[in-house]
C-alpha positions in Angstrom: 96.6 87.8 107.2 98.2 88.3 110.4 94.7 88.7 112.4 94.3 85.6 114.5 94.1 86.2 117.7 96.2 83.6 119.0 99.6 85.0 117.1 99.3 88.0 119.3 98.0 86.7 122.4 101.8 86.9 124.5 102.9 89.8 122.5 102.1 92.4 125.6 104.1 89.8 127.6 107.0 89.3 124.9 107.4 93.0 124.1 108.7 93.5 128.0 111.6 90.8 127.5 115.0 92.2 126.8 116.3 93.2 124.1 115.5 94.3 120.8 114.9 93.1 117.6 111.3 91.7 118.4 109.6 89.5 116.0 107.1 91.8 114.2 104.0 89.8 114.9 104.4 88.1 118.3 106.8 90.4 120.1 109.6 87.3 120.9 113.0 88.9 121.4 115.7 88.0 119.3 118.3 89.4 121.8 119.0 89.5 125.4 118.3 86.3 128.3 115.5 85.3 126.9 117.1 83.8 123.7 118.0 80.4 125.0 114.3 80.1 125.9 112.7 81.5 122.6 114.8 78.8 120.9 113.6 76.0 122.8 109.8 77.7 122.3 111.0 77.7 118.3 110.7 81.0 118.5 113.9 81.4 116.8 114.1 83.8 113.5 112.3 82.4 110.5 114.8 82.0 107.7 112.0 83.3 105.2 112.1 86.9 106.8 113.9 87.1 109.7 112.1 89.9 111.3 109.7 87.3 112.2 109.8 84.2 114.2 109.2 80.2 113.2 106.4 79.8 115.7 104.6 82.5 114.2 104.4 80.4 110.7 105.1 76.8 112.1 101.2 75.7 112.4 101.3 76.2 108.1 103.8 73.6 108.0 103.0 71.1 110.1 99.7 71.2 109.6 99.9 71.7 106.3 97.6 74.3 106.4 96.7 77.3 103.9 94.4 79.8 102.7 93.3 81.9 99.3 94.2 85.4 100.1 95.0 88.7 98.6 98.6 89.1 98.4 101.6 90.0 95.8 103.7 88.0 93.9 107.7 88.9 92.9 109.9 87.3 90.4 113.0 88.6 89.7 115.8 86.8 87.4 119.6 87.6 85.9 119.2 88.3 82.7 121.7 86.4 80.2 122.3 83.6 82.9 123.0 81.3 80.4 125.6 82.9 78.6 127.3 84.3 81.6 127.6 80.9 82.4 129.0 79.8 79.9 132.0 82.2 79.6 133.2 81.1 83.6 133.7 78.0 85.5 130.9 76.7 87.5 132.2 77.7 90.9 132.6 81.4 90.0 129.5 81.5 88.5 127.9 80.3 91.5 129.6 83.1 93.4 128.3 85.8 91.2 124.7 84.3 91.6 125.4 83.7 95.7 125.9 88.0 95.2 123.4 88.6 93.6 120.6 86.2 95.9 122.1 87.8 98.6 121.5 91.6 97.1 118.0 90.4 96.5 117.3 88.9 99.6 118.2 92.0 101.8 116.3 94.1 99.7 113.3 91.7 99.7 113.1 91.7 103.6 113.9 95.4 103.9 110.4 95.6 102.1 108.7 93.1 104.1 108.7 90.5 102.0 108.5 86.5 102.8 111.5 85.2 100.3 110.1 82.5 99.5 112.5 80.3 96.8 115.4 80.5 94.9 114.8 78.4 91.5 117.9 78.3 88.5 118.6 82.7 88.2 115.4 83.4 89.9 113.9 84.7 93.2 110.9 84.4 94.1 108.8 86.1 96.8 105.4 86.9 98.3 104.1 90.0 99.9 101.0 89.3 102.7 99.0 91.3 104.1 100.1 89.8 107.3 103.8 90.7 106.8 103.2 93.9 104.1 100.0 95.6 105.4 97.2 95.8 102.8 99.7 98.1 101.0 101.6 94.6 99.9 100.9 95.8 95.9 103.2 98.8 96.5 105.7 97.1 98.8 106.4 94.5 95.7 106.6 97.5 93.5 108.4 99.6 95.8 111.0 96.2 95.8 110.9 95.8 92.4 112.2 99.1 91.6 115.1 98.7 94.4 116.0 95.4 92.6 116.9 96.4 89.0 119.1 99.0 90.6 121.2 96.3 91.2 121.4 96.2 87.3 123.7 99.5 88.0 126.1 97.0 89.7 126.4 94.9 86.4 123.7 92.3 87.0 120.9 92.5 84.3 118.0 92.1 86.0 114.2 91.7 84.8 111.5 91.6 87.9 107.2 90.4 87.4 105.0 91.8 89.8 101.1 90.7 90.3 98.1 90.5 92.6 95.4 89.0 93.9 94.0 86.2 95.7 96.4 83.4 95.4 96.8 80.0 98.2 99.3 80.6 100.3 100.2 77.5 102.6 102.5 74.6 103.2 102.8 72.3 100.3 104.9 69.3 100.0 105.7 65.6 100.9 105.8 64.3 104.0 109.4 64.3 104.8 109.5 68.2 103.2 107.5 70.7 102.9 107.5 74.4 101.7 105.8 77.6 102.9 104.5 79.0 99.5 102.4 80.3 97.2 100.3 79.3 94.2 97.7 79.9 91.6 97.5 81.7 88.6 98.9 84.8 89.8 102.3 82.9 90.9 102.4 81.6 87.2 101.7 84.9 85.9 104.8 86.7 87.9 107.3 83.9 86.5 106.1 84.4 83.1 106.4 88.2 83.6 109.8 88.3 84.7 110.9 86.4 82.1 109.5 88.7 79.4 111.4 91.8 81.0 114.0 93.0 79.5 117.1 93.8 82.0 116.2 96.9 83.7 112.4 96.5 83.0 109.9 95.6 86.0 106.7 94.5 84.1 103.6 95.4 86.7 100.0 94.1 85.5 97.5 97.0 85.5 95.7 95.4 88.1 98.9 95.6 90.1 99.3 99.2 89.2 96.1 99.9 90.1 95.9 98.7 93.6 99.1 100.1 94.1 97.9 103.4 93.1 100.4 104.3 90.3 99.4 107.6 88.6 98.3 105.9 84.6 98.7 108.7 83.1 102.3 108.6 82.1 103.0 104.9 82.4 104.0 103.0 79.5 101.5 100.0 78.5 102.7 96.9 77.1 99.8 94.0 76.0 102.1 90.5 76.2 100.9 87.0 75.2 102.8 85.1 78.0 102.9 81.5 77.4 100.2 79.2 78.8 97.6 82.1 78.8 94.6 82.0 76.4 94.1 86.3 76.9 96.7 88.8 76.4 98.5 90.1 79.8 97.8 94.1 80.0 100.9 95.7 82.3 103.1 98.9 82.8 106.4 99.1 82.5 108.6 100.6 84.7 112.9 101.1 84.4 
């Protein structure tokens, strides 16, 4: 949630060391002297979003830690993967999806998202309030609508968007383990991205709601995504 004391305690301290960028939470400078010295104090950036620092998330990992909390869930995949595939080698179809990850993965952070896996034609990431603000429903919408422009650019693109309270935490083996999320909601995003069409970003209401779309002049779309026993109420936006 980004409210423990402890994350902040040096930040007054850490905000004084040259030079900008500053991890957003704890201050640590990511230029300047000091960087030799943050490195050693694994306050290096965090691959996940790199506007924050490792330390800031390390006590997740190793002590395998978590929490249910409210937060947003994004899926976005390439449309058609398969056949695109299918009509190019193997090595130039992994540059055209190397593109695209990369598209997605500055736009993802731009909106202060954690980036949290890449899986087949799919990216996947998670909006905190820690990292988002209590806004995160709008920043995943707000991202979701910057990724299918990258549909303009000749990559079909269909994007999921939920929220609620899902765990978010380390989860793993011993020898490796992941920062992520899970829970119904996670499941529910997958399945939603998969049902959009390219240029679609399928938003459940309750979503919409907390993000504060206007309902008026939304288009409603009731889906029976796979695995659920109810129907899945969402908007649809292009």
């Amino acid at each position: 949630m980004g409210k423990a004391p402890e994350v902040k305690r040096g930040r007054p301290i850490m905000a004084r060391m040259p030079s900008a960028p500053h991890c957003k939470l704890c201050a640590a400078p990511f230029g300047g002297p000091f960087v030799p010295i943050m490195r050693m104090m694994g306050r290096s950036r965090w691959p996940a979003n790199p506007k924050y620092c490792r330390s800031c998330f390390h006590q997740l990992s190793t002590y395998r830690a978590g929490a249910e909390i409210p937060c947003s869930l994004l899926f976005a995949d390439v449309r058609g993967s398969t056949t695109l595939a299918e009509g190019m080698t193997p090595r130039a179809f992994h540059d055209r999806m190397d593109r695209f990850f990369t598209q997605a993965t500055r736009v993802l952070i731009e909106h202060e998202a954690m980036v949290d896996k890449y899986v087949g034609d799919e990216v996947m990431a998670v909006f905190i309030p820690g990292m988002s603000g209590d806004e995160h429903p709008l920043r995943a919408i707000e991202a979701g609508r910057a990724l299918l422009k990258l549909t303009e650019h000749g990559l079909p693109v269909g994007v999921g968007v939920t929220s609620g309270i899902s765990f978010v935490g380390a989860v793993g083996s011993e020898e490796k383990v992941d920062v992520t999320a899970m829970g119904d909601n996670v499941n529910i995003a997958a399945r939603l991205a998969s049902a959009a069409g390219a240029g679609e970003l399928l938003v459940t209401v309750e979503a919409a709601q907390a993000a504060g779309l206007p309902d008026g002049d939304l288009e409603h779309r009731s889906l029976a995504l796979k695995g659920k026993s109810e129907p899945t109420e969402v908007v649809v936006l292009r």
